[in-house]
C-alpha positions as CSV (number, residue, x, y, z in Angstrom):
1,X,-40.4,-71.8,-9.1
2,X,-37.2,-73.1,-8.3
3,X,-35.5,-72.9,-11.7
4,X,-37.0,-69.3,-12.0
5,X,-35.6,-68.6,-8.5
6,X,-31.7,-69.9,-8.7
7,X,-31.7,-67.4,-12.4
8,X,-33.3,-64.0,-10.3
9,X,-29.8,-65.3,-7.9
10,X,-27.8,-65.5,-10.5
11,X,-28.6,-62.4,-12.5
12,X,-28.6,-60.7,-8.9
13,X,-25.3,-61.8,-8.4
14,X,-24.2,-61.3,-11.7
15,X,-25.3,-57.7,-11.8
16,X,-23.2,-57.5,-8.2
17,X,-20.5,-58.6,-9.5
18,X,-20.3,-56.2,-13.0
19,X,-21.2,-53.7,-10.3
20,X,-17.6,-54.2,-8.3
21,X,-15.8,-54.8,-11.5
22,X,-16.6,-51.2,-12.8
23,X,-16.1,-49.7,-9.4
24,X,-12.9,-51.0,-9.0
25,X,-12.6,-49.9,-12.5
26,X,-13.3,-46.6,-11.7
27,X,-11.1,-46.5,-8.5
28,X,-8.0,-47.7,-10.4
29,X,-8.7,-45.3,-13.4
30,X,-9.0,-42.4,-9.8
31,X,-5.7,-43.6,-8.6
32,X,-4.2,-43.3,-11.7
33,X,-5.1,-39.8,-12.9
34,X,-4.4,-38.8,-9.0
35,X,-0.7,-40.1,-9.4
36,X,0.0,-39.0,-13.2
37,X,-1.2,-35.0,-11.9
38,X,1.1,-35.3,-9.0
39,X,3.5,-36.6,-10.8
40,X,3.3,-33.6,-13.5
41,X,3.2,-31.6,-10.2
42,X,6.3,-32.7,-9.1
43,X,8.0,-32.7,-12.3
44,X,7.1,-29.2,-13.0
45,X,8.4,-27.8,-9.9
46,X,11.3,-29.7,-10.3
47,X,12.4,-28.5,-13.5
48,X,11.4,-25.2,-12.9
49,X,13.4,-24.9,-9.6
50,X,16.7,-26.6,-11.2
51,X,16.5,-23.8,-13.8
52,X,15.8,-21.0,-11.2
53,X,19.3,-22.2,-9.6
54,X,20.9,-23.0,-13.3
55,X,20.4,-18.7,-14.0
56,X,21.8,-18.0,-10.5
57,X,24.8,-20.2,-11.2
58,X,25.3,-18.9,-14.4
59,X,24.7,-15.1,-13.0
60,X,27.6,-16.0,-10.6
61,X,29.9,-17.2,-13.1
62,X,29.3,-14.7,-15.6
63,X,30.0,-11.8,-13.0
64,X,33.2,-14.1,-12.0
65,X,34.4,-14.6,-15.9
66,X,34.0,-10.5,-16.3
67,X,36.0,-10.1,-13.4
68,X,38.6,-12.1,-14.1
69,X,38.9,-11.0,-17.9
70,X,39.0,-7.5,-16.9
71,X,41.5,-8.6,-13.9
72,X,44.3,-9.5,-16.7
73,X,45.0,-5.4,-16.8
74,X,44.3,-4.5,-13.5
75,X,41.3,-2.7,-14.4
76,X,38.8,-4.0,-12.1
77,X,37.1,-1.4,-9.9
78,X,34.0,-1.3,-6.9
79,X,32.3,2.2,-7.1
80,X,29.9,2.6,-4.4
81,X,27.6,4.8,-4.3
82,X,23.7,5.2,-5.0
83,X,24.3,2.2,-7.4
84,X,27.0,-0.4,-6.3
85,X,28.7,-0.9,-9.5
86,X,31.4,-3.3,-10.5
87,X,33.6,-1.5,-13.0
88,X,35.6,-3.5,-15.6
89,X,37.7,-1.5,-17.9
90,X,39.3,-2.5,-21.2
91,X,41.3,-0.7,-23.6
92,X,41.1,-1.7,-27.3
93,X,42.4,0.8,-30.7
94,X,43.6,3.4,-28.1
95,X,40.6,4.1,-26.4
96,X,39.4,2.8,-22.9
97,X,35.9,1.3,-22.5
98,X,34.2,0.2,-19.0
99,X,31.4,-2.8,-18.2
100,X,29.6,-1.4,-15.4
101,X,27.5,-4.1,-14.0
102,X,25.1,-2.8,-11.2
103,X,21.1,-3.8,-10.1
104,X,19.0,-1.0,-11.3
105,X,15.1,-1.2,-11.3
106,X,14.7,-4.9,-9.9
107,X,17.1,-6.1,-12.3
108,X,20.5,-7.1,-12.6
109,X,21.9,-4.5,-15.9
110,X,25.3,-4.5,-17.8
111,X,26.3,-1.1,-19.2
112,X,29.3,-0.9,-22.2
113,X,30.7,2.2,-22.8
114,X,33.0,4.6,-23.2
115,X,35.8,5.0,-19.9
116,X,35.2,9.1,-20.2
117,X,31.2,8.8,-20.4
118,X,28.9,9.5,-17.3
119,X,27.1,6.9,-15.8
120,X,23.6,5.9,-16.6
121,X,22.1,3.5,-14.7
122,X,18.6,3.8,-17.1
123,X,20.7,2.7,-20.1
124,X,22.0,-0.7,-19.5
125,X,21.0,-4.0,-20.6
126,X,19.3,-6.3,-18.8
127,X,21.1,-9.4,-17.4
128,X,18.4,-11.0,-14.7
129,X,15.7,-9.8,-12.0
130,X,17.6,-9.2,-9.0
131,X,16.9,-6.9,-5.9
132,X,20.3,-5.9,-5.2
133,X,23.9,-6.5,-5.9
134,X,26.6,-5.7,-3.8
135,X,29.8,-6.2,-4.7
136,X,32.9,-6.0,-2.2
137,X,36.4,-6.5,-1.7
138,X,38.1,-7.2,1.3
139,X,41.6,-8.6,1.7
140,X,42.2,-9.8,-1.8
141,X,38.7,-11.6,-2.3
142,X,35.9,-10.2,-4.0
143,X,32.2,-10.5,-2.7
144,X,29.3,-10.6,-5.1
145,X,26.1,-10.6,-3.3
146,X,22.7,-10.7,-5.2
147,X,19.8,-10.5,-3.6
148,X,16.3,-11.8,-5.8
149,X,12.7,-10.7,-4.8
150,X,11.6,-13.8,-2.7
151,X,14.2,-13.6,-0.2
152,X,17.0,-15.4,-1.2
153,X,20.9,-14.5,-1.3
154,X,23.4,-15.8,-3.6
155,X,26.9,-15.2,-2.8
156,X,29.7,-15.8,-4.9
157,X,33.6,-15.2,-3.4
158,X,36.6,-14.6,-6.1
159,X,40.4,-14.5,-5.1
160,X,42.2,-11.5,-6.2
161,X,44.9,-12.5,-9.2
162,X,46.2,-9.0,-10.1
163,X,45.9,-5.6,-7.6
164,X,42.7,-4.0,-8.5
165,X,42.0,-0.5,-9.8
């Protein structure tokens, strides 16, 4: 009886003993898929917020690059009306084209055309989603305020170079 009795411990405590390996096993293997889905989490919002601000930067200086292009003739006008548009003229073979770019529709548009032609806010191309854009001049620095549909503002400032239209 006592041989039979020290293997019924043994197994007992043998079986006890796989037991704690596997569940520490199974916590570790827990803990891990816990930190690699917040890690994806994290990564995710990451990258997706650094390319939210990437268009908004990019927005800004795109709007800042037309201006100053369009600046080089003095051709750079704010028309405000039902549409806020920024007007940047060129003249090319004789005849005088304008870039309007306004916010039309939730979106940020760019319209090329003809100087003479009416504007048409339904007929531009679409730059970005954007709630509004106001653009402004005041003492020799343009304003560019866009506005996007979760609130936020982005602002970008531009020193006059030439006198604008």
């Amino acid at each position: 009886m006592g041989v039979s009795s020290d293997i019924g411990k043994r197994t007992r405590r043998h079986i006890i003993a796989d037991a704690f390996v596997f569940v520490l096993l199974g916590v570790f293997a827990l803990a891990s898929m816990f930190l690699i889905l917040a890690g994806t989490k994290a990564y995710r919002d990451t990258v997706d917020n650094a390319d939210y601000h990437s268009r908004q930067r990019i927005l800004a200086n795109y709007v800042v690059n037309k201006v100053r292009m369009g600046e080089a003739t003095g051709t750079v006008a704010i028309i405000q009306g039902d549409v806020p548009v920024l007007r940047i003229g060129y003249f090319a073979d004789g005849e005088s084209y304008a870039t309007n770019i306004y916010c039309y529709g939730g979106y940020l548009m760019e319209q090329f055309s003809q100087l003479s032609d009416a504007f048409d806010p339904e007929i531009g191309e679409v730059l970005c989603e954007a709630e509004y854009f106001a653009p402004s001049i005041n003492d020799g620095l343009y304003t560019f305020e866009t506005g996007t549909s979760d609130g936020e503002v982005y602002t970008a400032y531009l020193a006059v170079r030439c006198d604008p239209a």
